[in-house]
N, C-alpha and C positions, 0 to 999 in steps of 0.2 A: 227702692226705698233708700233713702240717707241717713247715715250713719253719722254722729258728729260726737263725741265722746268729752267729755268736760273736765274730766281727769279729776273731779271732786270725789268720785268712789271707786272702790274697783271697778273695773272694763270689764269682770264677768257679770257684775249688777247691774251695769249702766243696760250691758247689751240683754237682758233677762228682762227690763222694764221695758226695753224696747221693744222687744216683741210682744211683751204682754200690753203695750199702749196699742201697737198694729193690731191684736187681735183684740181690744176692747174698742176698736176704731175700726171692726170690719174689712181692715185691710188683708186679712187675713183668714181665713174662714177655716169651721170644725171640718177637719178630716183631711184641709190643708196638707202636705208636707216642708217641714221645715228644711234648709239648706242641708247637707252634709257637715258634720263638723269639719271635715276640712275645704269645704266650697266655702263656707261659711266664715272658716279661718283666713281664709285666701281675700276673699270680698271685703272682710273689713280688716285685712292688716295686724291679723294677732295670731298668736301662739294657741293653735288647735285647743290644747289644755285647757285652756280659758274659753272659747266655743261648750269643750264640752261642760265645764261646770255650769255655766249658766243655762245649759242644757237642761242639767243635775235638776237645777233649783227650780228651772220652772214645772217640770216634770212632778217633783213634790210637788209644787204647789197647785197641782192638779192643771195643769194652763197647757203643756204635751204629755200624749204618750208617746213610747221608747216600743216599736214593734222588732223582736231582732230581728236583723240581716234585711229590715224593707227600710224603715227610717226612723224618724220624730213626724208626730203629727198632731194637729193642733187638735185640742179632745172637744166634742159635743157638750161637754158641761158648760163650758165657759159662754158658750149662746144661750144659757137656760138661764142667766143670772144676771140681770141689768140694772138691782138694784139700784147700784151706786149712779148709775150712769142716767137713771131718771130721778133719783133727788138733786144730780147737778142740774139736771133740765130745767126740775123745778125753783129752785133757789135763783136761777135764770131769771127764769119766768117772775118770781118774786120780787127781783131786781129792777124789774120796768123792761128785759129785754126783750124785744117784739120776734116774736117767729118769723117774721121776713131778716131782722137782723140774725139771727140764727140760724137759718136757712146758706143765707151769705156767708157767713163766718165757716159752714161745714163746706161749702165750695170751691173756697181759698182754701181751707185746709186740703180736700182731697186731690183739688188742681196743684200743688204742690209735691204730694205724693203720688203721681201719676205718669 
């Protein structure tokens, strides 16, 4: 996975939406474990601290759980919920764009993340 940080918000938010895009993008999957805060600090070039808050945040926001002393793991909720992710489908769809164009479009994305 690549990492590229835009320095428009804090690097604990950027990297907290990051993972929560991975795991609304299936890159990721429930029961996953996430990096170590400091494999994690190491990997993308930041200050542990900053791993662990966005850790924090996604954690509230129900996206990991925190098991002590085993790791971060990405929780079973977040596969239960694809609202959002099938009204973009549909608005898509809405748009004129054809399931073979969208088809393509999720292949270039995952061939990229691969």
């Amino acid at each position: 996975m690549k990492w590229n940080f835009s320095g428009e918000r804090d690097v604990y938010l950027e990297i907290a939406e990051q993972y929560k895009k991975y795991v609304s993008l299936g890159l990721l999957l429930p029961g996953e474990r996430l990096p170590s805060v400091r494999t994690a600090a190491i990997e993308l070039g930041v200050n542990p601290n900053t791993v662990a808050r966005a850790y924090s945040l996604l954690e509230e926001e129900g996206v990991v759980t925190s098991i002590p002393k085993k790791g971060i793991y990405v929780t079973d909720r977040v596969s239960e919920d694809h609202d959002e992710e099938k009204r973009l489908l549909s608005a898509l769809r809405e748009k004129g764009i054809s399931k073979e164009v969208l088809l393509n479009w999720i292949e270039e994305v995952y061939e990229k993340h691969d």
